[in-house]
mmCIF file of the C-alpha atoms, coordinates in Angstrom:
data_MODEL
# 
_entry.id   MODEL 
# 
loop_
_atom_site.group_PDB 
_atom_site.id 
_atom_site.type_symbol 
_atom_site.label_atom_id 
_atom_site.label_alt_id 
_atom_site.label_comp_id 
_atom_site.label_asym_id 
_atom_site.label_entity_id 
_atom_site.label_seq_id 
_atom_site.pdbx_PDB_ins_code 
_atom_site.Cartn_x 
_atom_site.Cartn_y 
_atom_site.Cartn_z 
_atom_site.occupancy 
_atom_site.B_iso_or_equiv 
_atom_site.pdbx_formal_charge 
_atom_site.auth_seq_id 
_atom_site.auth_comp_id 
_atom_site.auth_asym_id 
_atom_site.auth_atom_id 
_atom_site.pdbx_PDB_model_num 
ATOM 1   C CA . UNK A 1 1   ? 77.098  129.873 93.497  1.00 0.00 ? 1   UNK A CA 1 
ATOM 2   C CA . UNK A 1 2   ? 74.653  130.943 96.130  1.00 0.00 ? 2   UNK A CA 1 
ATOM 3   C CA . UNK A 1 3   ? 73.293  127.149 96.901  1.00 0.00 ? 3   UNK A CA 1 
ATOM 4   C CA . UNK A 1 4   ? 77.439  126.237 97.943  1.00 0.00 ? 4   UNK A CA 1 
ATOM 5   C CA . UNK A 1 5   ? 78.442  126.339 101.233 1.00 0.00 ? 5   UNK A CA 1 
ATOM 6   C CA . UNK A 1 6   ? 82.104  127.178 100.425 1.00 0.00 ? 6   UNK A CA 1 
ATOM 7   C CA . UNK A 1 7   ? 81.036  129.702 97.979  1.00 0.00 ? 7   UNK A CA 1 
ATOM 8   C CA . UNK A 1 8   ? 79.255  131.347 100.961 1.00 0.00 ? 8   UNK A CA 1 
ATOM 9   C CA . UNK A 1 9   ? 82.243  130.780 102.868 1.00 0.00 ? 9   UNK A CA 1 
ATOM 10  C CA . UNK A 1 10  ? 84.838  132.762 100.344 1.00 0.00 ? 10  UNK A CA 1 
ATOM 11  C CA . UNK A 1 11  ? 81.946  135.264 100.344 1.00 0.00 ? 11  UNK A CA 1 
ATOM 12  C CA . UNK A 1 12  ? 81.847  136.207 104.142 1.00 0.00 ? 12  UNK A CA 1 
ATOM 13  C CA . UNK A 1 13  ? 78.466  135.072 104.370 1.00 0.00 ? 13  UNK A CA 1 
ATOM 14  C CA . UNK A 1 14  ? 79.505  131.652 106.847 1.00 0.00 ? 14  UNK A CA 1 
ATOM 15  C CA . UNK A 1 15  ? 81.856  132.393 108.886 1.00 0.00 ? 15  UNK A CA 1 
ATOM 16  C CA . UNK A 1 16  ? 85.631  130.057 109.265 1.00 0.00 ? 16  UNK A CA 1 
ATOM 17  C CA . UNK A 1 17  ? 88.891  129.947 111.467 1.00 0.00 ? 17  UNK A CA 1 
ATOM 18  C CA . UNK A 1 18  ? 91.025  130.952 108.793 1.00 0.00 ? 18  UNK A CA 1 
ATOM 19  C CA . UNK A 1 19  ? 94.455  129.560 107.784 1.00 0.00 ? 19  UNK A CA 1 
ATOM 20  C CA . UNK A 1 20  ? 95.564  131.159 104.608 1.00 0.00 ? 20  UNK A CA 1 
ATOM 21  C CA . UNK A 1 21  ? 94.008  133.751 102.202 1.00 0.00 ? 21  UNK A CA 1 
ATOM 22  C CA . UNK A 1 22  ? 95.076  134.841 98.974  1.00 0.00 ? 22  UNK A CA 1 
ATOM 23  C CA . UNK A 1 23  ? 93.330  135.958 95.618  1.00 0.00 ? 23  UNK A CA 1 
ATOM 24  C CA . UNK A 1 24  ? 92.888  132.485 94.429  1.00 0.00 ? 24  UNK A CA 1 
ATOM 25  C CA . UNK A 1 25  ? 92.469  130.427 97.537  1.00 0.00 ? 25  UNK A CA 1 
ATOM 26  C CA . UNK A 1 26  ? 91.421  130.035 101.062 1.00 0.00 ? 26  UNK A CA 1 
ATOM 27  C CA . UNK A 1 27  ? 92.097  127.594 103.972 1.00 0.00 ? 27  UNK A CA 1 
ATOM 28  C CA . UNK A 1 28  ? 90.713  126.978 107.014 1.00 0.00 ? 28  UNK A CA 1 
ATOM 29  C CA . UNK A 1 29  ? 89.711  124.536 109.834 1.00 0.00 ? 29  UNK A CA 1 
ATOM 30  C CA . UNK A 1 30  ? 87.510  122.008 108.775 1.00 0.00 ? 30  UNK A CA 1 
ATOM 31  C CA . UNK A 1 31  ? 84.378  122.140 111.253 1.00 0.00 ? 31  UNK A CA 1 
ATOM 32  C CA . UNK A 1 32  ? 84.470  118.170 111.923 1.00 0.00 ? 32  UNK A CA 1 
ATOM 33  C CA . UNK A 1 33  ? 88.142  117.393 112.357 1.00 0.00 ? 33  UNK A CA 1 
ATOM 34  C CA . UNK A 1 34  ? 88.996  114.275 112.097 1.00 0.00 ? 34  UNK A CA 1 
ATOM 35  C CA . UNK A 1 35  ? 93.113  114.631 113.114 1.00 0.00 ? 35  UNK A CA 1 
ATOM 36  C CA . UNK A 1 36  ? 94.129  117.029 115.188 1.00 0.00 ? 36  UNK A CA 1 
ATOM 37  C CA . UNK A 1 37  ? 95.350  118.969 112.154 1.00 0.00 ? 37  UNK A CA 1 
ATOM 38  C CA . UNK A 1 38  ? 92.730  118.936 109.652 1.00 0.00 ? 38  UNK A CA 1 
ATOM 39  C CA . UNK A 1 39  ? 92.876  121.939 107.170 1.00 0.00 ? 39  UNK A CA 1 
ATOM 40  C CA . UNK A 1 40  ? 90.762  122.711 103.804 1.00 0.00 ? 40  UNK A CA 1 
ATOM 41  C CA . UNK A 1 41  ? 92.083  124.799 101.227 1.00 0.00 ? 41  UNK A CA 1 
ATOM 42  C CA . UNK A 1 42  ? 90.259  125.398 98.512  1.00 0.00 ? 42  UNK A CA 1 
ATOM 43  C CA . UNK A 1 43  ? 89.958  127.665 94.880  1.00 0.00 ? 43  UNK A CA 1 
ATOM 44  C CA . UNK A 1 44  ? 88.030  130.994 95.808  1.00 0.00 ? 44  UNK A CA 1 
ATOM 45  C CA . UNK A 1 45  ? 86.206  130.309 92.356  1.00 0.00 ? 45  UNK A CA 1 
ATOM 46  C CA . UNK A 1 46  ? 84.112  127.758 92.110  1.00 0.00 ? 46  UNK A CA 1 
ATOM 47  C CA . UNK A 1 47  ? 85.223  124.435 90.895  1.00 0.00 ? 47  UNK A CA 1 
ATOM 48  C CA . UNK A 1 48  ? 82.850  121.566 91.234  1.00 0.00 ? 48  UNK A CA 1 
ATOM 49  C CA . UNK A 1 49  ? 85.438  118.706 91.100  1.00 0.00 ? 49  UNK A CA 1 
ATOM 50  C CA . UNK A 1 50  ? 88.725  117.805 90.099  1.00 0.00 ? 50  UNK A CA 1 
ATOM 51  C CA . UNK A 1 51  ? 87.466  116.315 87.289  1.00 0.00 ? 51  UNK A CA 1 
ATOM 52  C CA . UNK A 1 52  ? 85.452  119.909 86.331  1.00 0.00 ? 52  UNK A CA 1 
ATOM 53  C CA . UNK A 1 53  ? 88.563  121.481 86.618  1.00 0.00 ? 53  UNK A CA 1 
ATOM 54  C CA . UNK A 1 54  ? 90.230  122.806 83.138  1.00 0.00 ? 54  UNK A CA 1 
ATOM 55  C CA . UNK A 1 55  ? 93.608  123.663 82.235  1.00 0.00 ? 55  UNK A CA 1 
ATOM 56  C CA . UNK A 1 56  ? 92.829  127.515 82.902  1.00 0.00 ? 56  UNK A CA 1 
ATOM 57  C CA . UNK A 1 57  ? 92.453  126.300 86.486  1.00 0.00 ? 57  UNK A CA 1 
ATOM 58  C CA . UNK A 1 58  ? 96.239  124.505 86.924  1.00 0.00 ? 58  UNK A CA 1 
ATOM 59  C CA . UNK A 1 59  ? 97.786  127.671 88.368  1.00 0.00 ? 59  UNK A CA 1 
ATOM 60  C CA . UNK A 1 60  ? 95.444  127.853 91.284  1.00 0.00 ? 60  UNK A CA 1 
ATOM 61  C CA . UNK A 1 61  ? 95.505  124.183 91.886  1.00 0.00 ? 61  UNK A CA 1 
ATOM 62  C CA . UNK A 1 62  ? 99.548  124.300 91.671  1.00 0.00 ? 62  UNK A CA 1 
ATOM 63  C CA . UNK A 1 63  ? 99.919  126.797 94.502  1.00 0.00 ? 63  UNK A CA 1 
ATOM 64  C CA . UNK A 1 64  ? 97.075  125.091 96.797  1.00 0.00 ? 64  UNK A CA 1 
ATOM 65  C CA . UNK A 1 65  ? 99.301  122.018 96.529  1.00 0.00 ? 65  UNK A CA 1 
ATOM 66  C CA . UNK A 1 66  ? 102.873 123.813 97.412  1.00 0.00 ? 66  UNK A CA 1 
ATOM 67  C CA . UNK A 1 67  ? 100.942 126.117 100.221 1.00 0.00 ? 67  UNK A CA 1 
ATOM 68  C CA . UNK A 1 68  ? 99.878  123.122 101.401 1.00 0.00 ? 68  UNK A CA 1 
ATOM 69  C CA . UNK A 1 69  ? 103.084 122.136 102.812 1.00 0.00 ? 69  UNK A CA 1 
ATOM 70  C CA . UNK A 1 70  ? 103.709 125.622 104.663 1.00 0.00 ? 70  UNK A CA 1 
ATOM 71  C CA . UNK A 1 71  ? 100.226 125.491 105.936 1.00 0.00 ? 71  UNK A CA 1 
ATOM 72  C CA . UNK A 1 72  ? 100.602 121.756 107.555 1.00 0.00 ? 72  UNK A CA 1 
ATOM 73  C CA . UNK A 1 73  ? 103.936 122.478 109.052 1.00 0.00 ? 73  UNK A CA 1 
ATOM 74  C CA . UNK A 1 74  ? 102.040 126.202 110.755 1.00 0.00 ? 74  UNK A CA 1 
ATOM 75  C CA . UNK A 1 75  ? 98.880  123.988 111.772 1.00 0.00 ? 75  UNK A CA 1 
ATOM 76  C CA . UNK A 1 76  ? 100.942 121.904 113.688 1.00 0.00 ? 76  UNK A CA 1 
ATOM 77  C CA . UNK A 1 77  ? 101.902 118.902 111.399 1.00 0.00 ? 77  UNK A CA 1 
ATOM 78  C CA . UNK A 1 78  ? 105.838 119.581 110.750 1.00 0.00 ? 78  UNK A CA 1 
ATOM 79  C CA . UNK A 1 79  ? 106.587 115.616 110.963 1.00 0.00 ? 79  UNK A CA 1 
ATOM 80  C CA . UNK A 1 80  ? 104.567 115.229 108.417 1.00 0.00 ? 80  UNK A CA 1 
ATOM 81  C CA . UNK A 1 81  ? 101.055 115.251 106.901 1.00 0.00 ? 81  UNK A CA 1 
ATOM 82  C CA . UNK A 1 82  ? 98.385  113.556 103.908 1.00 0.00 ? 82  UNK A CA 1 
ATOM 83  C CA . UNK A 1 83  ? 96.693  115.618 101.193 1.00 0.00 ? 83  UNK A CA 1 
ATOM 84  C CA . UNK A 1 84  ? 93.444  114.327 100.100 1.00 0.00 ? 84  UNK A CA 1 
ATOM 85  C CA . UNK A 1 85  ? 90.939  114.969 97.386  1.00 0.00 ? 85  UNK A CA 1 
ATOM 86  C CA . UNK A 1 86  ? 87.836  113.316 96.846  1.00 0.00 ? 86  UNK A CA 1 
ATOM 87  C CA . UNK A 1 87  ? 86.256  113.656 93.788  1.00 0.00 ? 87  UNK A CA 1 
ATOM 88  C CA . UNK A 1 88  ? 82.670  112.522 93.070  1.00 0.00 ? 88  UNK A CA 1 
ATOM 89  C CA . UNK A 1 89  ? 80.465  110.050 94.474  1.00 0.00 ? 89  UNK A CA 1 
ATOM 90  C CA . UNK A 1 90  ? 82.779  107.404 94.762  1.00 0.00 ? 90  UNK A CA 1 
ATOM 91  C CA . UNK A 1 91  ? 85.387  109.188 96.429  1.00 0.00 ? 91  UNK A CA 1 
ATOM 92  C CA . UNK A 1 92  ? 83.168  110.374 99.089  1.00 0.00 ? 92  UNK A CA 1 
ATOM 93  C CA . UNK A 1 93  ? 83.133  113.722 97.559  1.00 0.00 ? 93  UNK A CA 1 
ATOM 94  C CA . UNK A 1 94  ? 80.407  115.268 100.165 1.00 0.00 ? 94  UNK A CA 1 
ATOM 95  C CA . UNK A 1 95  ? 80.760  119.124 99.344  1.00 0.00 ? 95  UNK A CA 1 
ATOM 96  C CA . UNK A 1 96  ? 80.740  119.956 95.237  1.00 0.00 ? 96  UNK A CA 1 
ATOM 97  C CA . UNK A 1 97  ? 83.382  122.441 95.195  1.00 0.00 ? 97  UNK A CA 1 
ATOM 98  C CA . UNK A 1 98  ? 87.046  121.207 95.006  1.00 0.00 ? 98  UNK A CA 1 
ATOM 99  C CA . UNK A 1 99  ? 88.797  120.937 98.436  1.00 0.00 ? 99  UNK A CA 1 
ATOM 100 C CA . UNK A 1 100 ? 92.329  119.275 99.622  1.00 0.00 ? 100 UNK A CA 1 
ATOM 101 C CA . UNK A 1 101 ? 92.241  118.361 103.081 1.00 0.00 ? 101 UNK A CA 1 
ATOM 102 C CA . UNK A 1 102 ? 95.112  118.878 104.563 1.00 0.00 ? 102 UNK A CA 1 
ATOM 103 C CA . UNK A 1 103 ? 95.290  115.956 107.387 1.00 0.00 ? 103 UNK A CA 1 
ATOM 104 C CA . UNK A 1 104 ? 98.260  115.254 110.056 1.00 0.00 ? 104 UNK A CA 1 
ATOM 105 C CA . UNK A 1 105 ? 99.111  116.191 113.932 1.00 0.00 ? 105 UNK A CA 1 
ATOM 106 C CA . UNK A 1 106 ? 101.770 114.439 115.560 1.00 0.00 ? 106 UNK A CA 1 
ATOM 107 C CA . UNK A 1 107 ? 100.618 111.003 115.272 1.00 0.00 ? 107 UNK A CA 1 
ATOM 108 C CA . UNK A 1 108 ? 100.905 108.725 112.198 1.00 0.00 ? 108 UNK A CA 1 
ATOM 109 C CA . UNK A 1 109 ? 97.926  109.513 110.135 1.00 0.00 ? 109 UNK A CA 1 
ATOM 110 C CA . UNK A 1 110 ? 97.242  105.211 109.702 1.00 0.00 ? 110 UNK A CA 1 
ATOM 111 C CA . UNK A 1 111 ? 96.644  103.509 106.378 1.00 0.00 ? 111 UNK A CA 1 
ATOM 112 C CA . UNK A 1 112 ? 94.141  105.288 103.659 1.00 0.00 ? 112 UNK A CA 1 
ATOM 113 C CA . UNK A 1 113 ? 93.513  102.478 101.839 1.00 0.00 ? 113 UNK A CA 1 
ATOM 114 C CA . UNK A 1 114 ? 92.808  98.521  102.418 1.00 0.00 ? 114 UNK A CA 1 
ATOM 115 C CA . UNK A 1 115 ? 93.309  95.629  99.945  1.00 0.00 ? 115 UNK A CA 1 
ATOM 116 C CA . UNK A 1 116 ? 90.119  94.766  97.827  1.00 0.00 ? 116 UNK A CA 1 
# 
């Protein structure tokens, strides 16, 4: 999709700091960290949301989720680390292409969510 910015990415056509490459996916730094680890991986096809994904896509999202761990521990986040995905407008989604954030350093990450 020309009009996504992570499309453009996977194409060459933005440049990254790259993580992790493969056929199927690609991590890098996020531009706006907001740890001091703060990784994106994301499917090299595009994928809107986790809820547009299909069961033709559960491969690719299986090995971002077990690369993730390898990729933390590199990035500097051995101690641990939290994998996020927001989906859609009420999970903050801001970019429509599926992306885990991979967030940790060597501080406690802090509490995701608060009581309603």
């Amino acid at each position: 999709m020309s009009d996504c910015i992570f499309c453009r990415i996977v194409a060459g056509e933005i440049p990254c700091r790259k993580v992790y490459e493969d056929d199927d996916m690609l991590a890098f730094h996020d531009i706006s960290p907001m740890r001091p680890v703060h990784v994106l991986v994301i499917p090299k096809k595009h994928i809107a949301s986790l809820t547009a994904a299909t069961p033709e896509d559960a491969p690719t999202l299986g090995r971002m989720l077990a690369k993730a761990s390898e990729i933390a521990v590199t990035a500097g986040s051995a101690d641990g680390f939290r994998l996020i995905i927001n989906t859609g407008r009420v999970g903050h989604q801001e970019v429509p292409h599926l992306h885990l954030h991979i967030v940790g350093g060597p501080d406690p990450v802090g509490p995701m969510l608060k009581p309603i």
